[in-house]
C-alpha positions as CSV (number, residue, x, y, z in Angstrom):
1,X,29.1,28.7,-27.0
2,X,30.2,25.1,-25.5
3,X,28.0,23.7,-23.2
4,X,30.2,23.8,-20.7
5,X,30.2,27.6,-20.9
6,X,26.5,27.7,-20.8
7,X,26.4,25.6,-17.5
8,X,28.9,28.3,-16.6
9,X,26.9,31.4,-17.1
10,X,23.5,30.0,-15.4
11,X,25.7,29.0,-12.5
12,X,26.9,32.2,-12.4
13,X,23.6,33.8,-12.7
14,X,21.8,31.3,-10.2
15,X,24.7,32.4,-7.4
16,X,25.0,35.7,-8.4
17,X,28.9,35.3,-8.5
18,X,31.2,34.8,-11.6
19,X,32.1,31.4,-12.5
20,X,34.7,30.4,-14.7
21,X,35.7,26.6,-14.8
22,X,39.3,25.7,-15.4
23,X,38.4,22.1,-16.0
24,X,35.4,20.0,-17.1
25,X,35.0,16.1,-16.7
26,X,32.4,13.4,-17.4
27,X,31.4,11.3,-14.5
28,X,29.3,8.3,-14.4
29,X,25.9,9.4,-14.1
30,X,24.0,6.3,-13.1
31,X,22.1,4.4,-15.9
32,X,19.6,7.5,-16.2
33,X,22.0,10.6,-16.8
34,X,25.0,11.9,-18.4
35,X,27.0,13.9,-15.9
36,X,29.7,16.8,-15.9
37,X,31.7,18.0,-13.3
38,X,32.9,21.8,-13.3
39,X,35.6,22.9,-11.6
40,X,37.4,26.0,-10.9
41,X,40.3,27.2,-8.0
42,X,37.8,28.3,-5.7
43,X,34.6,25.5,-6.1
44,X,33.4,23.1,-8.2
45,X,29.6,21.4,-9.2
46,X,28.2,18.5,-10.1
47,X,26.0,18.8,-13.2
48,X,23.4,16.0,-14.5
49,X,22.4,15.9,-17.8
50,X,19.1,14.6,-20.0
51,X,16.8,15.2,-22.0
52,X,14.8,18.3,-22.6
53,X,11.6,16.5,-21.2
54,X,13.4,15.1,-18.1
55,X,13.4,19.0,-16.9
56,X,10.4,18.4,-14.5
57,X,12.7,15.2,-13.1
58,X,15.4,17.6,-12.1
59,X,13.5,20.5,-11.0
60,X,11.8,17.7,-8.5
61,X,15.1,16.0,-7.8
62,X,16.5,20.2,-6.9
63,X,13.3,20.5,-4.6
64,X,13.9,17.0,-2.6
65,X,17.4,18.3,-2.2
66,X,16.3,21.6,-0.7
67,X,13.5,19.8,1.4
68,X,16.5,17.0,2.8
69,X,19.1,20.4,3.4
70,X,16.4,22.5,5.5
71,X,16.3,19.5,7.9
72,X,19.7,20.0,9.1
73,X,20.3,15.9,10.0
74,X,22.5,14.9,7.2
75,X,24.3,16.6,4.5
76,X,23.6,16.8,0.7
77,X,24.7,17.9,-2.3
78,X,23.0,21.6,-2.1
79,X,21.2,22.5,-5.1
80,X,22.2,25.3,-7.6
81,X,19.7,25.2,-10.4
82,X,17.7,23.6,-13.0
83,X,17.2,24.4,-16.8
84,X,17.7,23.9,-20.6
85,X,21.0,24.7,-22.3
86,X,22.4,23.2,-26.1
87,X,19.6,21.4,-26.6
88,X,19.5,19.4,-22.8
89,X,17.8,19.4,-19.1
90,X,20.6,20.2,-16.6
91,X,20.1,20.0,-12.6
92,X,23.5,21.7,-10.9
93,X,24.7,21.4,-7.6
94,X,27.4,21.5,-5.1
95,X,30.2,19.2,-5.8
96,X,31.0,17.2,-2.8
97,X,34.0,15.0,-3.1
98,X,33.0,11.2,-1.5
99,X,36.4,10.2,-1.0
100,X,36.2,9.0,2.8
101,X,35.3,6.0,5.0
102,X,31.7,6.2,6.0
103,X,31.0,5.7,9.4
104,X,27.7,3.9,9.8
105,X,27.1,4.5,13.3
106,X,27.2,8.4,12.5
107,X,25.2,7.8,9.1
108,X,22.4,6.0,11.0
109,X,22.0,8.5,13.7
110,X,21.7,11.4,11.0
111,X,19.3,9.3,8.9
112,X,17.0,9.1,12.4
113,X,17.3,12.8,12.7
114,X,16.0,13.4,9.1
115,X,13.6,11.1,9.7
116,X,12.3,13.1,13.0
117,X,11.4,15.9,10.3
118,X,7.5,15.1,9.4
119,X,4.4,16.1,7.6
120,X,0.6,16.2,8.0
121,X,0.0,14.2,6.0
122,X,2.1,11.2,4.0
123,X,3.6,11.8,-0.1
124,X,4.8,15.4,-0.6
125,X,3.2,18.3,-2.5
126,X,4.0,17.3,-6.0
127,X,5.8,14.4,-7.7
128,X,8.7,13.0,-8.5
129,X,10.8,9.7,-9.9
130,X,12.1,6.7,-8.5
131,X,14.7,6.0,-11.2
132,X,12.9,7.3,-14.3
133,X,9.5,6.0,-13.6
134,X,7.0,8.4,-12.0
135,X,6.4,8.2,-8.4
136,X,3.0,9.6,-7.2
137,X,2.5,11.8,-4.2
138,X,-0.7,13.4,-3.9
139,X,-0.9,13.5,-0.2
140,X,-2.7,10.7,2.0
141,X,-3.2,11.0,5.7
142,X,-3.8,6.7,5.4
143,X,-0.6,5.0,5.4
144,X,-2.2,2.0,3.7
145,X,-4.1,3.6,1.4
146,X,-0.7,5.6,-0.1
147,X,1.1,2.3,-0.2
148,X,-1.4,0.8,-2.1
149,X,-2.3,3.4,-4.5
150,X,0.4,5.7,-4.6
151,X,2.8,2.7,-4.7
152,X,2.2,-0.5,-5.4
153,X,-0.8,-0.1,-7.8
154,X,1.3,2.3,-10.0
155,X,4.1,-0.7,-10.6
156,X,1.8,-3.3,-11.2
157,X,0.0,-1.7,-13.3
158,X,3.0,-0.4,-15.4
159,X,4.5,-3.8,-15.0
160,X,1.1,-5.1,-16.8
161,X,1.2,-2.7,-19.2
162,X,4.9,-4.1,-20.4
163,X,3.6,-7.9,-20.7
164,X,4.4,-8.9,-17.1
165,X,0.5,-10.5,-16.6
166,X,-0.7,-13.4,-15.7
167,X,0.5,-14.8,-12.1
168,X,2.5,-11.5,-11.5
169,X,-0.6,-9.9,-11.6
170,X,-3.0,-12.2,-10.2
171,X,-1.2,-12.4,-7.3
172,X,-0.8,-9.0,-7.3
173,X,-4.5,-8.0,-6.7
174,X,-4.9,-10.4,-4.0
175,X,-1.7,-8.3,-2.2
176,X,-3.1,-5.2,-2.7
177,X,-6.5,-6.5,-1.5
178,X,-5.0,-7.6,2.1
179,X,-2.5,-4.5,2.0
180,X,-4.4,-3.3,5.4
181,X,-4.1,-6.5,7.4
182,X,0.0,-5.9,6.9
183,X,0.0,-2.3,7.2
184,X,-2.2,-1.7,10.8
185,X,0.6,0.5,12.4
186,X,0.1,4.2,11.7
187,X,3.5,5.9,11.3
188,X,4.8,9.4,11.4
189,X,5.0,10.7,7.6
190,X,8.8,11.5,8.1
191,X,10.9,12.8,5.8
192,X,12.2,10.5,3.7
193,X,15.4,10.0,0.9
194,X,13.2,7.6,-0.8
195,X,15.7,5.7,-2.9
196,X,18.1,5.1,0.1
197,X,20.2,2.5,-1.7
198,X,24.4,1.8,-0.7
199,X,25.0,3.8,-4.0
200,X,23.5,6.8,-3.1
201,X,25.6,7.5,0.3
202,X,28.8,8.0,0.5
203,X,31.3,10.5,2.9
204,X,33.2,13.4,2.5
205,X,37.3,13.5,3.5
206,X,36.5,14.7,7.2
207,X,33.9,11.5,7.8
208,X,30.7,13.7,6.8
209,X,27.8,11.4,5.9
210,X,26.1,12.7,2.1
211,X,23.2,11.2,1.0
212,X,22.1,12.0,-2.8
213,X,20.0,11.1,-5.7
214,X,17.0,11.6,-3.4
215,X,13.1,10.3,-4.2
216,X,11.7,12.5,-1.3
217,X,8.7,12.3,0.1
218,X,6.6,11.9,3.8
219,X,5.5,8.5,4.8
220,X,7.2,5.2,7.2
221,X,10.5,6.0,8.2
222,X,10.8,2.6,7.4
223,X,11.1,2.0,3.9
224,X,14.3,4.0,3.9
225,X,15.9,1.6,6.6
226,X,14.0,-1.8,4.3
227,X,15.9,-0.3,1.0
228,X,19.3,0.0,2.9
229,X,18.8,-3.9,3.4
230,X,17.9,-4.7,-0.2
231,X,20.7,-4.5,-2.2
232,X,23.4,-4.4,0.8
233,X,25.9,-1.5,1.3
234,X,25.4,-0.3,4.8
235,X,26.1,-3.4,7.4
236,X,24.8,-4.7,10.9
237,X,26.7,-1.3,12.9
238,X,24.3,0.7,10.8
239,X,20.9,-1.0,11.5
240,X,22.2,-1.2,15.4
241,X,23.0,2.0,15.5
242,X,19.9,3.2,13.8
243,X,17.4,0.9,16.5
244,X,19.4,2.0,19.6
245,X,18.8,6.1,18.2
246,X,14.9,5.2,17.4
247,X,13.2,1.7,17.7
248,X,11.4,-0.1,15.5
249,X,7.7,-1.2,15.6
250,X,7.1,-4.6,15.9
251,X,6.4,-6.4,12.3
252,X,9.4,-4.7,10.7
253,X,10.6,-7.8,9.2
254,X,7.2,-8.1,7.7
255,X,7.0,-4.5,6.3
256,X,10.1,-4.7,4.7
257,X,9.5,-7.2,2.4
258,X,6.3,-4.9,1.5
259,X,8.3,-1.9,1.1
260,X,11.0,-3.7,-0.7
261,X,8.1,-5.0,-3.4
262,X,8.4,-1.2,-4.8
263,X,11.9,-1.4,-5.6
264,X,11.7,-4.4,-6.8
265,X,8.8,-4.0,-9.5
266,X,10.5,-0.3,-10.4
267,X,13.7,-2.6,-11.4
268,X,11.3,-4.5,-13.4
269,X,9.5,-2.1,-14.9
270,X,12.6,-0.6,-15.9
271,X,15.2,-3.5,-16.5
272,X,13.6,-6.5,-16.7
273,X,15.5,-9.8,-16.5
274,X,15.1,-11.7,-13.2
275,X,13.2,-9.1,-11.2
276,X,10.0,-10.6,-12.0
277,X,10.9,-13.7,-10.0
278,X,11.9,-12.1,-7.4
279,X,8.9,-9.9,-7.3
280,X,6.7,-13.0,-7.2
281,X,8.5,-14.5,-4.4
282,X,8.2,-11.5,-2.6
283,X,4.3,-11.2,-3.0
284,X,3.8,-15.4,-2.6
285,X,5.8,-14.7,0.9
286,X,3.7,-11.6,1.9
287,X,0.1,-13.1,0.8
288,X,1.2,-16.3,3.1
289,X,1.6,-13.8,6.1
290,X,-2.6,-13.3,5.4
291,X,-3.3,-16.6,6.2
C-alpha cells in the first residue's frame, strides 16, 4: 500500500466518508516537515509529514487548530487527524487554497476577536512547539512569572546548552532577574496563534483571512501583534486597524522587544548564524530600560 493510499484510508475513517484522491503533490513544508497534498473532485487536504516521534507535535499542532476554530474569529485550516502510517507521523487537515489578496484591515479585526477568547489562567493545558523546540505551558495565573519561566528561561537555557555562554548568558540572568519591572501590566490570557509570523497567514480566493501553523496558547494578546512586527509581512493598515478594534496598553514598544527575545533565541537555538547578535542587542536594549 502507497502512502498516499494509507493517508487515504485514515481520512476516510476519521470523516466517516470514502476518500479517493485523483491526485497527490508535494508542497513545501517549511524547514520542519515534508508535506503532501491530496486531492479528489469533491475536496482536497493538506497533509504534514515527520517522523514517527514528532507524533505528539502534530497531535498538539491538531488540538491548537481545534482550540483557534471553536473561537469563531478567524478561519483555519480545520483539522482531520493525526497518526502513524509507512513508517511516519502525519497531521491532516482541510486544504484551503491561499491564493488571494489579504486584506489587513479585515485580518486585524479577526485576530482582535480571537484574541477576546480567554483563559483562567495563562499557557494552555499541555504543550506544544514553537518550530521544533518545546514550548512549555503548564498554566500560570502570573504573567511574569510564565514569561520568565515558561519562556525565556527555556531558550536560554537550551541556547547554553548549544555553546551560546558567556555574555549571552550573563546578560541573560540579569533580564530574567528584572523581568517584573518590564512586565507590571496584568493582561487577559487570550487566545493566542503563538507563532503569528507573515508566513503563517495568508487568504482564501473570496478575501477570507487563514491563519495556520499555530503555537497556541493563553497569555498577552500582545506577543502575537510584537511577532507580526518582527520579521515584516503584515504593514501599518494592519497594526491601525488592530489599535482602533482594541487598544494597546501603554509600554507596548517596550514589551515587544521582550516578546520578540523568544523568537529570536528559538531561531538561535534552532539555526544559529547571526541570531545570537541580535539576541544580545535585544537583551542590552531591554536591561537599559531597568536603569
Amino acid at each position: 500500500m502507497s502512502l498516499e493510499t494509507a493517508l487515504a484510508a485514515r481520512i476516510s475513517a476519521a470523516t466517516a466518508s470514502p476518500f479517493h484522491p485523483e491526485r497527490s503533490h508535494s508542497m513545501h513544508g517549511g524547514c520542519i516537515n515534508q508535506a503532501l497534498v491530496l486531492e479528489a473532485p469533491e475536496r482536497g487536504y493538506f497533509v504534514k509529514l515527520n517522523t514517527p516521534e514528532r507524533l505528539t507535535m502534530f497531535e498538539a499542532e491538531a488540538e491548537g487548530l481545534t482550540a483557534l476554530a471553536a473561537a469563531a474569529a478567524i478561519r483555519v485550516p480545520r483539522p482531520i487527524c493525526t497518526g502513524l502510517v509507512d513508517g511516519h507521523s502525519f497531521l491532516a487537515m482541510e486544504h484551503l487554497t491561499l491564493v488571494g489578496r489579504l486584506d489587513p484591515v479585515r485580518a486585524a479585526r479577526e485576530l482582535a476577536a480571537l484574541h477576546h477568547t480567554t483563559a483562567a489562567r495563562h499557557g494552555w493545558h499541555r504543550d506544544n512547539t514553537i518550530g521544533s523546540t518545546p514550548q512549555h505551558n503548564t498554566p500560570c495565573a502570573d504573567w511574569a512569572e510564565f514569561w520568565r519561566e515558561r519562556r525565556l528561561r527555556p531558550q536560554l537555557e537550551l541556547a547554553a546548552a548549544q555553546g551560546h555562554g558567556g555574555a549571552l548568558q550573563r546578560s541573560g540572568e540579569r533580564l530574567l532577574l528584572g523581568l517584573d519591572a518590564l512586565l507590571d501590566h496584568t493582561p487577559m490570557p487570550s487566545l493566542l496563534h503563538g507563532d503569528l509570523w507573515g508566513g503563517n497567514i495568508g487568504a482564501t480566493a473570496d478575501g477570507a483571512p487563514v491563519i495556520f501553523d499555530p503555537a497556541v496558547y493563553h497569555g498577552d494578546r500582545e506577543t502575537d501583534l510584537a511577532m507580526t512586527e518582527l520579521f515584516g509581512g503584515f504593514g501599518p493598515a494592519f497594526h491601525a486597524a488592530y489599535r482602533e478594534a482594541w487598544p494597546l496598553a501603554p509600554g507596548y514598544g517596550v514589551r515587544k522587544t521582550l516578546y520578540n527575545l523568544y523568537h529570536v533565541l528559538n531561531h538561535l537555538n534552532l539555526f544559529g548564524g547571526g541570531y545570537r547578535q541580535q539576541a544580545q542587542g535585544m537583551i542590552e536594549r531591554l536591561l537599559a530600560e531597568l536603569h
